[in-house]
N, C-alpha and C positions, 0 to 999 in steps of 0.2 A: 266186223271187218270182212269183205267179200273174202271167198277164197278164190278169186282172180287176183289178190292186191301182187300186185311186182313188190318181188323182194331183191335186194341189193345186200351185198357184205364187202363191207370196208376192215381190211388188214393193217395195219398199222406197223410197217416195218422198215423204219427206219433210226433204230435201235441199235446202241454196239457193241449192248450183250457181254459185258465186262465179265459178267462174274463166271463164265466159261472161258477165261482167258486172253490175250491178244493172236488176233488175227481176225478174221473176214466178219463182218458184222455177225449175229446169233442167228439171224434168218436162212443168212446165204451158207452156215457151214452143213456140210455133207450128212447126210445121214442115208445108211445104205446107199452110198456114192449119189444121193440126190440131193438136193440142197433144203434143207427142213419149210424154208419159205413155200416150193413147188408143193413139198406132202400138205403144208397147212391150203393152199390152193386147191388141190385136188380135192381136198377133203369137206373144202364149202361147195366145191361145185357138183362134188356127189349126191347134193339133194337135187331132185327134179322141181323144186320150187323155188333156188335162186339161178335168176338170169344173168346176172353182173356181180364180177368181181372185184371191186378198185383195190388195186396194192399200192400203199402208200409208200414210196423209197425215200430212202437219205437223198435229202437235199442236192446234194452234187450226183447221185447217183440212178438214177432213173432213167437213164438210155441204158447203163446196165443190168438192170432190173428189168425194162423190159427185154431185152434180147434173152435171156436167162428165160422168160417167161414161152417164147416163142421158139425156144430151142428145144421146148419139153412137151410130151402131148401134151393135150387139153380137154377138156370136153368138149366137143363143138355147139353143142346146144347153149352152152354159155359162155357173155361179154364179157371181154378182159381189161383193165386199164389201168394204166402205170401213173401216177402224179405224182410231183417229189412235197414231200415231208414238212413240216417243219423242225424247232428245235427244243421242242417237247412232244409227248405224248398226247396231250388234250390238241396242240396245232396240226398234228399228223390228221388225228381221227375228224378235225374243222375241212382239213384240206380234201382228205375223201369226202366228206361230207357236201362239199361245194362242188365238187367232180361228178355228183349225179345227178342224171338226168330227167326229168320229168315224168312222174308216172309211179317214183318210187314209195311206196306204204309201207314196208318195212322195213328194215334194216338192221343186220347183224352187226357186229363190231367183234375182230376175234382176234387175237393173239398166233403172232405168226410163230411165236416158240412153242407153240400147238401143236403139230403136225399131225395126230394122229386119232383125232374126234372122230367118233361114230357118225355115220349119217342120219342113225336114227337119234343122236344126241342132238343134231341140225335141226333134227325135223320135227325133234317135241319142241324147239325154241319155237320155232315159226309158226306151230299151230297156235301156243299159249297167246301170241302177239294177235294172231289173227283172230283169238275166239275174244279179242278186249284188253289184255294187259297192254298198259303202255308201256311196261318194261320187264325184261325175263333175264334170269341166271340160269346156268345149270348148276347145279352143286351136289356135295357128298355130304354124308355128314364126315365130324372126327374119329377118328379111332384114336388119338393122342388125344390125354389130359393134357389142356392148355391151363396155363398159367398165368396171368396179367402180374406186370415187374414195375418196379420201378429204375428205369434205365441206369445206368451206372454213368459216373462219370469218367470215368477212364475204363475203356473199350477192354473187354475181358479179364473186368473184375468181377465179384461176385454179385450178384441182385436180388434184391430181396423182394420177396413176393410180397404182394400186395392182395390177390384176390384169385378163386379158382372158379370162371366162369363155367355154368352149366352147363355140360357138355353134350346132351339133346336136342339145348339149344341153338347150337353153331351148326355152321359149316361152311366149308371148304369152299369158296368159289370158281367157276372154273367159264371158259368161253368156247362157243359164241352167246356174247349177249345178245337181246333184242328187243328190238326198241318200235314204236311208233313210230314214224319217220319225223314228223311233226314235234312230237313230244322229243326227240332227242336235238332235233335241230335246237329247239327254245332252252334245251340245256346246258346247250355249249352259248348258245348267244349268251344266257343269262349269267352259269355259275363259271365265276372267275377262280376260287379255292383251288389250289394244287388237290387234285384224286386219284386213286390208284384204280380207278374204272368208271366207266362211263353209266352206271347204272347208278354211284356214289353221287353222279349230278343228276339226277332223276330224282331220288332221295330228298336232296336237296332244296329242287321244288314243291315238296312236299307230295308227290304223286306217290301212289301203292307201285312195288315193286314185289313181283312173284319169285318163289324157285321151283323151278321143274328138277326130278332127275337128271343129273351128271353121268360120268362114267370115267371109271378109273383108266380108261387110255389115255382119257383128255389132259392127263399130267402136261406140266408145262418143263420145257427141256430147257433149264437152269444152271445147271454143274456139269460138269465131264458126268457124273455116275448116271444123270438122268439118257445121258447121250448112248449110253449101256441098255439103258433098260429099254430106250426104243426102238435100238436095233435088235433086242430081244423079241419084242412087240412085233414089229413087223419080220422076223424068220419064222413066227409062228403062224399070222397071217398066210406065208408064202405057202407053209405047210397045208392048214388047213381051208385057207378060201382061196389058195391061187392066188393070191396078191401079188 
């Protein structure tokens, strides 16, 4: 794949992030008085190799999504564009997906509960896509011994283990994914199964899926405590890189 190919990243946020509580969807709450959505924005478009960023908003909510988007710098080097959602996960990341323009060869797919992904964690994705993979993670490995259970019937009872998967063998997934443009399009046409990422329908067609290096900033901001740790993450930033 040339290294001219136009890369695009599709955000998928229109999400309402229950498990941090009730109030503003998970994208739009604050973080360092900014809105986690804008850091996860800034932080695709700190690569100098994506030009277009689609953000996917809630349904009804995509005139406020963009003004939010245009109230906050930007990069100017790179397109921005706001399409509202659907009412899943796989119809959010269809709806960006039909929202690009002509030209696109790659494309990232990232977690707006992200906010705070290395650039150079962007930029191993986009080489890995470019030098042939039709699809990339980044990931860690585990430091937790995981466990496979057999789920309980009644929600915090006890579970009885079943099997203790290899732990060299796992790991941690984390985004932006990347994908062939082509290859990911035929994924969503094709696999209809409920997935918890867009690489899981790649899988599914049967195509190789890579992992490159991760990075422990790329945590996904899930609970009040993760909401801690990354305005830990970014005071330390302000310290040391001026951020």
């Amino acid at each position: 794949m040339s290294s001219e190919s136009r890369t695009a990243v599709v955000i998928p946020a229109a999400g309402r992030g229950v498990r941090l509580g009730p109030g503003a969807p998970k994208a739009l709450r604050a973080l360092n008085g900014t809105p986690m959505l804008i850091h996860a924005v800034r932080a695709m478009a700190e690569s100098r190799a994506v030009s277009l960023v689609v953000v996917v908003a809630p349904p009804d909510g995509a005139q406020e999504v963009k003004t939010l988007l245009d109230d906050h710098a930007l990069p100017e080097r790179t397109d921005f564009l706001v399409v509202p959602g659907g009412d899943s996960r796989q119809a959010s990341v269809r709806a960006g997906l039909d929202a690009l323009p002509p030209g696109v060869d790659v494309v990232l797919v990232h977690d707006a509960a992200r906010p705070l992904v290395p650039v150079d964690t962007v930029d191993g994705v986009i080489e890995a896509v470019r030098e042939g993979a039709p699809a990339v993670v980044p990931a860690l490995p585990l430091t937790d011994t995981v466990k496979q259970v057999e789920p309980a019937a009644v929600p915090g009872s006890p579970e009885p283990v079943v099997a203790t998967p290899e732990r060299a063998r796992l790991r941690a997934v984390q985004t932006p994914q990347g994908f062939d443009h082509a290859t990911l399009r035929r994924a969503h046409d094709t696999v209809t199964a409920d997935v918890t990422d867009d690489a899981g329908m790649v899988e599914q067609l049967g195509l190789p899926v890579v992992v490159v290096p991760g990075h422990e900033e790329a945590f996904k901001v899930t609970r009040p405590l993760d909401l801690v740790l990354a305005e830990a993450v970014l005071a330390r930033r302000r310290v040391t890189d001026g951020y």
